[in-house]
N, C-alpha and C positions, 0 to 999 in steps of 0.2 A: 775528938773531932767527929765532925758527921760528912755523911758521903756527900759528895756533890751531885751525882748522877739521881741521888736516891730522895734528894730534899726537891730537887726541881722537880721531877717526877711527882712527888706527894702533893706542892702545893698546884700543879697543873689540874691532876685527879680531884682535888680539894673545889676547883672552881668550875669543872665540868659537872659533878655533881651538885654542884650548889643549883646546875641551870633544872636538873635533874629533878630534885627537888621541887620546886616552883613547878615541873610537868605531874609529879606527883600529888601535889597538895589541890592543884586544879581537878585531876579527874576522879579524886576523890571526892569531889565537890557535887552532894546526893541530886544537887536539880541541874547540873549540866546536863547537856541533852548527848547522845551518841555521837553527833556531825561535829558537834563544838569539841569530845575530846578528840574526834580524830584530826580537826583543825591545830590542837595544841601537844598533839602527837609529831605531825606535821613537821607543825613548828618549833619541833625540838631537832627533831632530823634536819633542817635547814641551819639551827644554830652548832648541829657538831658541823658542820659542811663548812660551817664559818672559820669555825675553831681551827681545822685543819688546814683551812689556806691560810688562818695568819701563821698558822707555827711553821708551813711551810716555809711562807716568808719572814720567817722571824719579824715579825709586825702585830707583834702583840696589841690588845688596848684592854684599858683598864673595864670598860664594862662587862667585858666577856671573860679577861683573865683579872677578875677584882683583887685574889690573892698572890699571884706571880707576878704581873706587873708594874707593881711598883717596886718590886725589892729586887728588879732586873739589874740598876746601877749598881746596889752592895754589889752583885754576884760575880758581878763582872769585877770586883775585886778579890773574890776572891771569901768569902764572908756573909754570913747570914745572922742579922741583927749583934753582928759584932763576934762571932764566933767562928772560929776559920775553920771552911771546910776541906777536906781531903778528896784528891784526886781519882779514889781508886776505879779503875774499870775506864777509864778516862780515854787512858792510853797518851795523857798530855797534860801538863802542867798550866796552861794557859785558860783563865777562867774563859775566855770569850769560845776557843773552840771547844771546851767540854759543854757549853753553855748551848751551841750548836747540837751537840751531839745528843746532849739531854733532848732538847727539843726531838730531834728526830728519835729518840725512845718513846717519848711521849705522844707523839705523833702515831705511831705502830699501833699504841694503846688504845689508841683513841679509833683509827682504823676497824679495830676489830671490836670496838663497844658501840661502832654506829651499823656495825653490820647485825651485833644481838639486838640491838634495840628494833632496826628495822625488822627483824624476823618474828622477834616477840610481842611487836607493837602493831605494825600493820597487816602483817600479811596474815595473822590470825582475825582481826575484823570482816565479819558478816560481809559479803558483796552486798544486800541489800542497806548497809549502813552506809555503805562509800557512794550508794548512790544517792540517798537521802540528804547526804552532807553534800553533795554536789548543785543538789536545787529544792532542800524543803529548810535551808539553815536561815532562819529569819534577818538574822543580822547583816547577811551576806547580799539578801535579796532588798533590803534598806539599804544599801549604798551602790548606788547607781553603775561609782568605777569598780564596780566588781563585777558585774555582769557579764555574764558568758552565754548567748544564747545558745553557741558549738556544744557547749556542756551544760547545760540545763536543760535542755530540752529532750537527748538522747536518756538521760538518766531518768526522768519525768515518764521517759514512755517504757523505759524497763517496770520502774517503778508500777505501771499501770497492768503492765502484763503477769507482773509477778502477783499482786491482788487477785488479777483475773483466775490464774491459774492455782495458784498456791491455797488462795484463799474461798475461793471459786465464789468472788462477790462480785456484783457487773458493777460497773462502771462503764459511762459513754466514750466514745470514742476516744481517742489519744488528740486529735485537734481541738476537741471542745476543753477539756483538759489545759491544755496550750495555754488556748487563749485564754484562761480563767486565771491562770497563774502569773500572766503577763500583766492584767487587771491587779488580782495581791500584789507583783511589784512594786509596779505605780504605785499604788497608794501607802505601799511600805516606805516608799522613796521620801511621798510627799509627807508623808507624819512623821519619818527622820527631819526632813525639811523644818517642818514647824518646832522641830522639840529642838533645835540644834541651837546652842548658847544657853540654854534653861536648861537647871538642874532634873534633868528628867532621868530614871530609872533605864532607861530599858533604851538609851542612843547609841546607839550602834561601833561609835569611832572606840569603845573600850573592846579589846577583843578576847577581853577574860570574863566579860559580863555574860551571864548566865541567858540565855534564850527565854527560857520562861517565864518570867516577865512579858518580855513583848509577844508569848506566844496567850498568856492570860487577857489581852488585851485584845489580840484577834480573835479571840473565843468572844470574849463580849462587847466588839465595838462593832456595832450596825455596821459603821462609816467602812471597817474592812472585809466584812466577811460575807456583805451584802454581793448578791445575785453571782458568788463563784462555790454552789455547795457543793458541787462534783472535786472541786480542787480542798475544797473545806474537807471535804469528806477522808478523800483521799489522805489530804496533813492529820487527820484525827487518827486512823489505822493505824500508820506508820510512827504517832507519839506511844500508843499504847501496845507499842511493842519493842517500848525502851525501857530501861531502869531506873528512868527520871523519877525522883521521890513523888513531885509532884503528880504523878500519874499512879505511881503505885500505893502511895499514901489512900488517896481517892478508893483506892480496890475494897480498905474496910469503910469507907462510907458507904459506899454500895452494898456492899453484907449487911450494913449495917439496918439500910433503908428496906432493904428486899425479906430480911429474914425477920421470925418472930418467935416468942417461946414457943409457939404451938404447932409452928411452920416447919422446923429441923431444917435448916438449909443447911445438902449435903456440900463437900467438899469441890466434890468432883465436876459440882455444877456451879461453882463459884465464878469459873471463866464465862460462862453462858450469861449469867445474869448480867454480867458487867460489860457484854457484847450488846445485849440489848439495850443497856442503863445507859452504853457509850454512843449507840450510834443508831439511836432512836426516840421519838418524844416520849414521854411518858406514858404508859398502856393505856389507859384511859382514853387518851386521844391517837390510838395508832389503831383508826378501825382495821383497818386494810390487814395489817399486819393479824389481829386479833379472829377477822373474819376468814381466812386465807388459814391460818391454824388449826380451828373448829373444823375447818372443812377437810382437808388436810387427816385430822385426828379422826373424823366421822366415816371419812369417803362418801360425804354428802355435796352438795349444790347449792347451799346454802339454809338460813336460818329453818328453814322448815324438818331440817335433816339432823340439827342437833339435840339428840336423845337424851335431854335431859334437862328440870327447869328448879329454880333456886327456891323452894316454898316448905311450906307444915301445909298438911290442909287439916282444914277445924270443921268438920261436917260441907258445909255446900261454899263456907269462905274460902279464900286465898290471900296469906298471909303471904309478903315477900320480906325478905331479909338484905340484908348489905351486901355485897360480894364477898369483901374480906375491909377489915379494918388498914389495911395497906394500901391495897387501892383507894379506900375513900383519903387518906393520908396525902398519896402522891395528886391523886384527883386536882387536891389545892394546888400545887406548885406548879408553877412555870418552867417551860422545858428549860434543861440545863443548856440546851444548842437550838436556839429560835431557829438557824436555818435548817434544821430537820425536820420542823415541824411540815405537816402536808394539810393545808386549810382546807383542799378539794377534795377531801377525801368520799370515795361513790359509798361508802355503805351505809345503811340505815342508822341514823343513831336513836336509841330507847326515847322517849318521851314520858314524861308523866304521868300516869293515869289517876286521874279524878275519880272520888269516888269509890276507892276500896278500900276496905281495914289496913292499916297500919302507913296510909299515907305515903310511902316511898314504892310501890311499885313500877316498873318499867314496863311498858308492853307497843302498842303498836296502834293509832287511831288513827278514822277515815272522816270524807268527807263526803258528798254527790260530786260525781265527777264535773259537772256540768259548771260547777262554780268555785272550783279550787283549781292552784297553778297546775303546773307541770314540776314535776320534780322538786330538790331539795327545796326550792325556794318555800313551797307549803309547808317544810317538815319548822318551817320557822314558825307559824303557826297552831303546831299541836295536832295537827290533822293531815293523814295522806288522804289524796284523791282516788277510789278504787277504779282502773279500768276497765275490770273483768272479773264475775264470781264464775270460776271456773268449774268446781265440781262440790258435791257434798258428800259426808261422812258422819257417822257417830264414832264417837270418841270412848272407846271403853272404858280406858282408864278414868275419865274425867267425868265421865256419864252426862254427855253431852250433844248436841249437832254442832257442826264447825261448816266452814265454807274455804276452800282452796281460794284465793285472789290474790289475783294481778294490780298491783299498783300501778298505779299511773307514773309514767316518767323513772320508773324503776324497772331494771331487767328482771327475766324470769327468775334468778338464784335469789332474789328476794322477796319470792310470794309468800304467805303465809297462808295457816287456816285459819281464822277466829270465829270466835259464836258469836250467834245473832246481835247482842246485847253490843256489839261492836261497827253493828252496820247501821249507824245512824239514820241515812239517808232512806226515805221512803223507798222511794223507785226501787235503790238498790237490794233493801228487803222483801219486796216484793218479788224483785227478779231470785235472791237468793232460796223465797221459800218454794217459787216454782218448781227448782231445779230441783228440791226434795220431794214436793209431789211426784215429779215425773221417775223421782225415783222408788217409787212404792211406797213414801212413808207420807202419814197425815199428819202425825203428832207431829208440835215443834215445842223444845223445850229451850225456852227463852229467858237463861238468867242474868247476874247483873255481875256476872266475873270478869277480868279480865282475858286481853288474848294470851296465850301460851303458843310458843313454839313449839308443837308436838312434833314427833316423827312420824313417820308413817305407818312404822308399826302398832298403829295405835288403831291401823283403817279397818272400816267395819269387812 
């Protein structure tokens, strides 16, 4: 014979883990995001919560108890699939009250395996995950009746300050913020709207369906990620500092595109590139970032301060070369995040120069002030307008005269010096060779190089 205390006991344990299971198999699930297991963490703690108010009230149901409640009738005979079981530990021969009794064993057990799970389960999660789960969970911010402004909005500005401080990235204020997320709602709400009845991937009313899905879709739909990039930005940081496969898969693309056999990309700067690769356009087109570096690395003012220029020289030519075959690579591609890109960007960009051995050189041309725009708009043209030749110099290294100027429409951190052969415009040749008159020198040597960003250590 088999115990009765110990067979209801077993098949109870048999279908709390089964729910067990099912919270298993999900957060093993490599593209769930952080907020989604802790949703289905949650939601396992709400389902023993269940558990123990039906066993309290002996009010089983079959969905929650699939393997003890249906063979409640045998038991209460007394018998399990026709085998009679024995009372011991009972302390009563009465299937209905041992059947009680069992429950409330079962009950105790259950007690103290919702108290490991909550200890094991939540209260080891990151604070910054519980916040995240609170207002960056896609799914959640798609359905309208979930809405908590009381808790989205407190957790949105932790979230901001922990960036700020942790990270030490700016970010604008915590209102503008707000409101950019409240904008993501909406539009999360209304593209649930339009998907709902159609087989669509990523509808929100499934709450085992992976986020990233519709987090792929806010990456690349204009229609949601349009004019909120301080909240875009924000959601991108806090993805990439999850275990989502999707995000960490991505890490050896990055390696992939960044490093080369010749390049050794170390380890330890693996997180670096992928900070940049994440949360910036592509180098190529990040003057600001690239200009702001150099200067940075130089403790210069700009182009005129960095010590050093990409060439062979072959007697009096200048050859220029590629930067690197990586750049010219990414050069082609389209930023992976259009709303990072920065169109405005103030810094010079190289121009082509006409005219010199090997066809691909970069350097810097002018105009007569007199009849070219103001600013970038002329750099559309090929040609900056010079405001000002401020000083002259020979160039030792280069064996040359140069001219210090002021562009037009351009701050001082971007004057350069270039040779004669760069100052098109009469007038302003003219003014340039005075200034080396007056500087004691007659000779002018006038070749057909381009300009180079020299340092100043280079001043006569």
């Amino acid at each position: 014979m088999t115990g009765f205390l110990w067979m209801v006991s077993l098949l109870g344990i048999i279908d709390v883990l089964g729910h067990v299971t099912k919270l298993s198999v999900f957060v093993q699930i490599v593209n769930s995001l952080p907020w989604e297991q802790i949703e289905a963490m949650e939601h396992m703690l709400d389902t023993t919560a269940r558990l123990r108010d039906q066993l309290t009230k002996a009010e089983l149901t079959e969905s929650d108890f699939p393997t003890l409640q249906p063979v409640i009738p045998e038991l209460l005979t007394g018998h399990l699939h026709g085998v009679k079981l024995h009372f011991m530990g009972c302390n009563t021969t009465d299937p209905k009250a041992a059947l009680t009794k069992a429950f409330k064993r079962l009950l105790s057990w259950l007690e103290k395996f919702e108290s490991g799970m909550r200890t094991r389960l939540l209260n080891d999660i990151p604070l910054a995950f519980k916040h995240m789960a609170k207002c960056l969970d896609l799914r959640r911010l798609a359905r309208a009746e979930l809405h908590s402004d009381d808790v989205e909005q407190p957790a949105l500005c932790w979230l901001a300050d922990w960036i700020r401080t942790e990270g030490r990235l700016s970010l604008p204020d915590s209102d503008i913020l707000w409101q950019q997320h409240l904008t993501v709602r909406t539009r999360l709400v209304a593209r649930a709207g339009e998907l709902k009845g159609t087989r669509s991937e990523w509808f929100p009313e499934d709450r085992t369906l992976s986020g990233t899905v519709m987090m792929k879709e806010l990456f690349t739909s204009e229609a949601l990620y349009k004019d909120v990039p301080d909240w875009m930005y924000l959601f991108e940081l806090c993805v990439t500092h999850t275990s989502n496969e999707a995000v960490v898969e991505s890490m050896g693309n990055v390696i992939d595109k960044h490093a080369s056999p010749t390049r050794g990309l170390l380890p330890e700067n693996y997180a670096r590139e992928a900070f940049i690769h994440w949360n910036g356009p592509p180098l190529p087109r990040a003057d600001k970032l690239l200009v702001a570096a150099l200067n940075h690395h130089f403790a210069g003012d700009g182009p005129q301060d960095w010590n050093f220029v990409n060439k062979v020289q072959r007697g009096d030519k200048l050859k220029f070369k590629h930067v690197s075959k990586v750049i010219d690579r990414v050069r082609s591609q389209p930023s992976r995040l259009p709303f990072m890109e920065d169109p405005t960007s103030t810094a010079p960009v190289p121009v082509e120069v006409t005219g010199v051995e090997g066809g691909d050189a970069t350097g810097i041309l002018q105009d007569c002030g007199a009849d070219a725009p103001d600013g970038p708009t002329h750099e559309e043209q090929g040609t900056w307008a010079v405001e000002e030749v401020r000083k002259y110099r020979f160039n030792k290294r280069t064996r040359r005269d140069e001219w210090h100027i002021k562009w037009k429409g351009w701050g001082e951190r971007h004057n350069t010096w270039e040779p004669l052969a760069n100052l098109t415009c009469p007038s302003i040749k003219e003014t340039a060779i005075s200034l080396k008159r007056a500087a004691g020198h007659t000779h002018i040597i006038d070749d057909d190089s381009s300009s180079t960003h020299s340092s100043d250590s280079s001043d006569e």
